[in-house]
Short mmCIF file of the C-alpha atoms (twelve columns), coordinates in Angstrom:
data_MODEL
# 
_entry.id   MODEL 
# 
loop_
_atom_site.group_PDB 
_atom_site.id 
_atom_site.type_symbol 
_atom_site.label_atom_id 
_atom_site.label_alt_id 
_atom_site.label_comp_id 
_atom_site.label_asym_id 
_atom_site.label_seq_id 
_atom_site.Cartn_x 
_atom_site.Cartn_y 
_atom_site.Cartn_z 
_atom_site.pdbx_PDB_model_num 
ATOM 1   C CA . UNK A 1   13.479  -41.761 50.605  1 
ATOM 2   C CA . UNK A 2   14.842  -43.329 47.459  1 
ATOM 3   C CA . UNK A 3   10.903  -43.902 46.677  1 
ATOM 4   C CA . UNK A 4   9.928   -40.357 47.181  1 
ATOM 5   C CA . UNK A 5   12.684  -38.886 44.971  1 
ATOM 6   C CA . UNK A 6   11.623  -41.601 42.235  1 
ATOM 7   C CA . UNK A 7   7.803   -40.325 42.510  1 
ATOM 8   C CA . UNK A 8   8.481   -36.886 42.172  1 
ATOM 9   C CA . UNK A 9   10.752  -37.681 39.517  1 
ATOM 10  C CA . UNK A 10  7.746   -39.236 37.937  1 
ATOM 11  C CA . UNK A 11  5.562   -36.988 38.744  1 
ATOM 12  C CA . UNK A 12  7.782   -33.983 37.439  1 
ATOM 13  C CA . UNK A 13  8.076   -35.854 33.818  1 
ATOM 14  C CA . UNK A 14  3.904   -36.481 33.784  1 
ATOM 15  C CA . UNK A 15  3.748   -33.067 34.684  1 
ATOM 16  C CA . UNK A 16  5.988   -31.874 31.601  1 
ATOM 17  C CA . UNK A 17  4.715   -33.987 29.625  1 
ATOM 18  C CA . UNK A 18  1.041   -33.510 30.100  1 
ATOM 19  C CA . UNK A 19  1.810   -29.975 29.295  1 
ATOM 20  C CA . UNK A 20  2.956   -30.285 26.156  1 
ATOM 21  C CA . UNK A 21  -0.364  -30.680 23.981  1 
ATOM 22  C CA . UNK A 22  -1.839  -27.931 25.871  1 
ATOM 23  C CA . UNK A 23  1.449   -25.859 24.598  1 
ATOM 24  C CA . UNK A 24  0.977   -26.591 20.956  1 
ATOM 25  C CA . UNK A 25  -3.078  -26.150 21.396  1 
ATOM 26  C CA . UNK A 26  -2.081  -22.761 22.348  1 
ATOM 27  C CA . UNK A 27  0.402   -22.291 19.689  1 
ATOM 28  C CA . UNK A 28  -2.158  -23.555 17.032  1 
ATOM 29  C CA . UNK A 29  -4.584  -21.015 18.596  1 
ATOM 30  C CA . UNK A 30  -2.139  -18.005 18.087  1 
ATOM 31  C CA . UNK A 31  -1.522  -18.794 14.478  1 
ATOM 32  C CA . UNK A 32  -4.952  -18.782 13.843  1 
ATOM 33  C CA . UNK A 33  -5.416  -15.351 15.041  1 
ATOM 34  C CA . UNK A 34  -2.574  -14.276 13.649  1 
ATOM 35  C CA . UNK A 35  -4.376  -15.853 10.228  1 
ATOM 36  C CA . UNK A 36  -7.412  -14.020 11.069  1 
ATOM 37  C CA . UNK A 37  -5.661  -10.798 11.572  1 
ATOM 38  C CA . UNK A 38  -4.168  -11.058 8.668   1 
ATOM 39  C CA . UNK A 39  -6.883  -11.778 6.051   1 
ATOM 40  C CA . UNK A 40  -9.074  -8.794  8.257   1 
ATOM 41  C CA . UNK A 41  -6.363  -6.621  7.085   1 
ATOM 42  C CA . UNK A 42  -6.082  -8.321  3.374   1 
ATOM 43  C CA . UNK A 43  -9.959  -7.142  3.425   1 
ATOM 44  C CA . UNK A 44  -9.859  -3.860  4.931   1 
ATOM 45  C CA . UNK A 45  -7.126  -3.058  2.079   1 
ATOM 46  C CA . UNK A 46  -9.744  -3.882  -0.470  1 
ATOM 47  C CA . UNK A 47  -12.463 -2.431  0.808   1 
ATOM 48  C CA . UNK A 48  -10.494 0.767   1.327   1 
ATOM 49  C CA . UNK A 49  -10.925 2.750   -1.299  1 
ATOM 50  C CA . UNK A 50  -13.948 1.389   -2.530  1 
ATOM 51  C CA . UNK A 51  -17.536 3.854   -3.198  1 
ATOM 52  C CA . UNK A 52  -20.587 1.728   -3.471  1 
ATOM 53  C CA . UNK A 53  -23.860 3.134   -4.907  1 
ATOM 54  C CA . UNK A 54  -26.639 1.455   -2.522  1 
ATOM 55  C CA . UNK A 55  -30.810 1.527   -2.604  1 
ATOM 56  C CA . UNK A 56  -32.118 1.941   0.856   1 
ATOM 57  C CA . UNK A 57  -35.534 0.671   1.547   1 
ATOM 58  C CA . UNK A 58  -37.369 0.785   4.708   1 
ATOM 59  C CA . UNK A 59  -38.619 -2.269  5.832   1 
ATOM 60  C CA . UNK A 60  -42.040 -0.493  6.751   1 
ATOM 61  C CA . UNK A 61  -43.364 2.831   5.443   1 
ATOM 62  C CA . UNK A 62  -41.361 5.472   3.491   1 
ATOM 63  C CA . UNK A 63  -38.331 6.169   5.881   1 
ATOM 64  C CA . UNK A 64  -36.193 9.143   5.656   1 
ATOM 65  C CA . UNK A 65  -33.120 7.591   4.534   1 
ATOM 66  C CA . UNK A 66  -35.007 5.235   1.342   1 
ATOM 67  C CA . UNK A 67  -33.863 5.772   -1.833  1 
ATOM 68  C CA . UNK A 68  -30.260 5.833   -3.517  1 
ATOM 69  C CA . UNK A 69  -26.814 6.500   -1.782  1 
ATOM 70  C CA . UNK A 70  -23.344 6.511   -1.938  1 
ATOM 71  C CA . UNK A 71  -21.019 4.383   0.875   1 
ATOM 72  C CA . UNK A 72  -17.846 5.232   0.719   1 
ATOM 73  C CA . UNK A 73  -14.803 3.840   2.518   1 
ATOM 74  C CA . UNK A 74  -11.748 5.567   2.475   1 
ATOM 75  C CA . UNK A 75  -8.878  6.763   4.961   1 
ATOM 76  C CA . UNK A 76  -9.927  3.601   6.934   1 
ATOM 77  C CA . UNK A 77  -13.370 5.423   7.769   1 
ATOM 78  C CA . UNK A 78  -16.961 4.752   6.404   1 
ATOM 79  C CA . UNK A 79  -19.087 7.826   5.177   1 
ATOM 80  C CA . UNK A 80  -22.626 7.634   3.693   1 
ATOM 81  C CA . UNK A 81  -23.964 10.870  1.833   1 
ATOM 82  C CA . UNK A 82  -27.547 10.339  2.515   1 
ATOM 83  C CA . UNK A 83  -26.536 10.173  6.817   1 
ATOM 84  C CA . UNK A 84  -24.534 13.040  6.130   1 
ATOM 85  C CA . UNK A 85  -27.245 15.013  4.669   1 
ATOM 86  C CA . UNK A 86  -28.686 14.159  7.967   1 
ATOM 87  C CA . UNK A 87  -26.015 15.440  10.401  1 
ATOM 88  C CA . UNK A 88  -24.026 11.909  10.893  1 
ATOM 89  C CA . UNK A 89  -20.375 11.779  11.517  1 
ATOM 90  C CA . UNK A 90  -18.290 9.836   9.061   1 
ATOM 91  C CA . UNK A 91  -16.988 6.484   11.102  1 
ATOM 92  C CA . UNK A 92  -14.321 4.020   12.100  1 
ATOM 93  C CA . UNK A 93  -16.125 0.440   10.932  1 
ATOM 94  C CA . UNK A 94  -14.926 -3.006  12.012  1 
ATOM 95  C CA . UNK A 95  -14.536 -6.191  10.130  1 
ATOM 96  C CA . UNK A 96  -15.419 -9.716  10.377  1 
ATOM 97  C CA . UNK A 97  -13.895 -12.141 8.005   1 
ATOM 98  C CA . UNK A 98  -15.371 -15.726 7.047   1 
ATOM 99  C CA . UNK A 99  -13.425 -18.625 7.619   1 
ATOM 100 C CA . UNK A 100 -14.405 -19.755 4.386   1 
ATOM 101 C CA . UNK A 101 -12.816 -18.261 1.433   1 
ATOM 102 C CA . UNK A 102 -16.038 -18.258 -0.196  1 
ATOM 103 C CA . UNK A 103 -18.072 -16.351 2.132   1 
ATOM 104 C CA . UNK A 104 -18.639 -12.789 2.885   1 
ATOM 105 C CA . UNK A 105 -17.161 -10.322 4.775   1 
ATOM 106 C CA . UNK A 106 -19.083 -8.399  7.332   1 
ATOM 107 C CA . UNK A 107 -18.766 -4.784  8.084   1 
ATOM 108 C CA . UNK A 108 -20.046 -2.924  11.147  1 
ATOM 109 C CA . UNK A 109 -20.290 0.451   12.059  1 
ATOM 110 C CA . UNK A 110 -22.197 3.263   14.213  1 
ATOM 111 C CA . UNK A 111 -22.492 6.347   13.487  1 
ATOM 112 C CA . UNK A 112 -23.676 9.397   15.840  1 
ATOM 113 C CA . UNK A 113 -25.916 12.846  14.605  1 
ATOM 114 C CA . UNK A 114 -27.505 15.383  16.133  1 
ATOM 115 C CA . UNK A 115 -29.867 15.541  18.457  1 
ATOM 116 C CA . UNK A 116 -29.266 11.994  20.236  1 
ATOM 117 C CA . UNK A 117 -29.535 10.300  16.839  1 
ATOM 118 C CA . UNK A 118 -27.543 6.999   16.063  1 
ATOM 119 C CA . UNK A 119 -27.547 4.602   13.123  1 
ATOM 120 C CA . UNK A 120 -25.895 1.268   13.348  1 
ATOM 121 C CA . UNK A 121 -24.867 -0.213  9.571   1 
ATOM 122 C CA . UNK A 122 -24.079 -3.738  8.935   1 
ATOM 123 C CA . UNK A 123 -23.306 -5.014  5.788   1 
ATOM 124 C CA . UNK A 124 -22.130 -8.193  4.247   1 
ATOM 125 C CA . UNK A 125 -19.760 -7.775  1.196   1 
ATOM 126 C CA . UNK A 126 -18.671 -10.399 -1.022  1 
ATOM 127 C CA . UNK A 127 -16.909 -10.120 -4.160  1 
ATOM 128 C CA . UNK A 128 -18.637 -6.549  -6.370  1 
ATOM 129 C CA . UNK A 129 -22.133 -7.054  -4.322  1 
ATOM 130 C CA . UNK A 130 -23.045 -5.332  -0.934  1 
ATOM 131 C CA . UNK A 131 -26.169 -5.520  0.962   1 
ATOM 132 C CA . UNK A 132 -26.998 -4.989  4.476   1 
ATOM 133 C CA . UNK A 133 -28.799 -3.406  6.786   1 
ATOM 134 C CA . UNK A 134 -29.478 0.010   9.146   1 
ATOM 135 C CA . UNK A 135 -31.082 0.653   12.215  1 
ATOM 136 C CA . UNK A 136 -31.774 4.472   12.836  1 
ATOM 137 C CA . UNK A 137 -32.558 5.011   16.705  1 
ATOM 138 C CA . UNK A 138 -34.029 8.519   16.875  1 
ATOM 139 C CA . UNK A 139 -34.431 11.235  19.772  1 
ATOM 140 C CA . UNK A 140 -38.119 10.097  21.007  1 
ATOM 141 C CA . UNK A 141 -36.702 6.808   21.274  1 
ATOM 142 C CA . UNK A 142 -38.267 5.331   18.239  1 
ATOM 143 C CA . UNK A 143 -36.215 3.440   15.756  1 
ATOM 144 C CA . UNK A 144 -36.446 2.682   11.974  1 
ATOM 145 C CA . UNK A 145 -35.548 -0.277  9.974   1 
ATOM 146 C CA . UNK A 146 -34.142 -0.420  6.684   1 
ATOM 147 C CA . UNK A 147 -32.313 -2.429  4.098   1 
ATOM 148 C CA . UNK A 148 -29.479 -1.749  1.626   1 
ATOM 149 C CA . UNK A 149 -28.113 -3.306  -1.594  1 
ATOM 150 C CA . UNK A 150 -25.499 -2.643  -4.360  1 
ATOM 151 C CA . UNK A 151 -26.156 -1.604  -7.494  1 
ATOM 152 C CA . UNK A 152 -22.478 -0.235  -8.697  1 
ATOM 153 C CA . UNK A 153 -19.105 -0.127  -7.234  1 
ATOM 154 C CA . UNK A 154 -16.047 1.574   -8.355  1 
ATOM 155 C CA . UNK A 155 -12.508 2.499   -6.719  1 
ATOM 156 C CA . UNK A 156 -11.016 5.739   -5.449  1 
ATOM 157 C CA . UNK A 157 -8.196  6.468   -4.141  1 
ATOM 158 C CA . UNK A 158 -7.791  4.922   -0.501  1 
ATOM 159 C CA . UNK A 159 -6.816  8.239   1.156   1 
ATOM 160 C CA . UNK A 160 -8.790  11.770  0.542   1 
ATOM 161 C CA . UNK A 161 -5.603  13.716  0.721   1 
ATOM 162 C CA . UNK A 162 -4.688  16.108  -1.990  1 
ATOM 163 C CA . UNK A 163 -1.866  15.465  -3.563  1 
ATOM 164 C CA . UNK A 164 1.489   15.952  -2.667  1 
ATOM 165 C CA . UNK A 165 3.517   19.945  -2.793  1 
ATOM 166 C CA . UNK A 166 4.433   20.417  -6.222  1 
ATOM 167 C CA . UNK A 167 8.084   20.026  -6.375  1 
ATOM 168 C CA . UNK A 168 10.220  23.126  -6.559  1 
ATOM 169 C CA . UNK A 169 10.494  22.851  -11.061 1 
ATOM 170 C CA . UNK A 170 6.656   22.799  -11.240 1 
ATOM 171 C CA . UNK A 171 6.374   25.702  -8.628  1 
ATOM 172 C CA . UNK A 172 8.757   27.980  -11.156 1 
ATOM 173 C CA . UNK A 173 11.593  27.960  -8.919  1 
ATOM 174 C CA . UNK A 174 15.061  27.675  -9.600  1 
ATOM 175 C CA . UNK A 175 15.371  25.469  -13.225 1 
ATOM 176 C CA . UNK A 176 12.162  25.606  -14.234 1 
ATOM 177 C CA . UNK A 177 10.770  26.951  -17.466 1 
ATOM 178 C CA . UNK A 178 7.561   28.582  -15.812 1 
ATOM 179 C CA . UNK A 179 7.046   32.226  -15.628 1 
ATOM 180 C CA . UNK A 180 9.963   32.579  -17.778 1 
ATOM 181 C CA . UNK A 181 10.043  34.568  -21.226 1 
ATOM 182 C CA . UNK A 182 10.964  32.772  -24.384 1 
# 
């Protein structure tokens, strides 16, 4: 009896013990995504409020979409003036971060038009330089193939809502100067 109590005494520490590197595995795990998370969101903060002039170039014959165009991210969504020209949605877009501080961050997105249309963008920013690609999937079932790069970026505000209600002085209420006689 003594002999069982002493082996699943032992067995109960091996047990505990064996555990432990699996619990700080895990624990090293979670940070990591929490790292992840956290630099995805550093990113999405910069490219927020970000409008990129891009040239589009088909990678066969003369596609709809080639020539210039204007990405723009802002309120968190993606929006391309030449796809909206063309009856697509503005966008949610994901992120993928590099585990390397030097390399680029990828962008995805898909966006949906008319007609059973649907382009899927992927880009790779790094730094002031974007380039990418687009795959347009139209209605007959055909798709077309094109490329994208930067030429010019510049910053806007992150949100596209106007700004705020005047406050009550620059609406000529009560203490303000406007619309009175002098």
């Amino acid at each position: 009896v003594h002999m069982e109590k002493r082996l699943l005494v032992l067995l109960i520490v091996l047990g505990i013990l064996g555990n432990v590197p699996v619990y700080a595995k895990e624990e090293a795990v979670d940070q990591k995504k929490d790292e992840m998370r956290a630099k995805i969101e550093e990113k999405k903060k910069e490219l927020n409020g970000g409008e990129w002039e891009v040239a589009i170039k088909s990678t066969l014959k003369k596609g709809a979409l080639d020539g210039p165009d204007v990405l723009t991210f802002q309120d968190n969504v993606f929006r391309s003036k030449s796809s909206a020209k063309a009856g697509f949605s503005p966008t949610n877009y994901t992120l993928t971060v590099s585990e390397s501080a030097a390399g680029p961050t990828v962008w995805e997105t898909m966006q949906t038009g008319g007609k059973g249309q649907v382009m899927f963008w992927r880009g790779e920013w790094l730094g002031d330089k974007m380039s990418g690609m687009i795959s347009r999937q139209l209605e007959d079932g055909k798709s077309e193939e094109y490329i994208f790069s930067s030429s010019a970026m510049k910053e806007i505000p992150e949100t596209s809502e106007s700004e705020e209600e005047p406050k009550e002085e620059e609406k000529g209420g009560a203490g303000s100067s406007k619309g009175k006689k002098k």
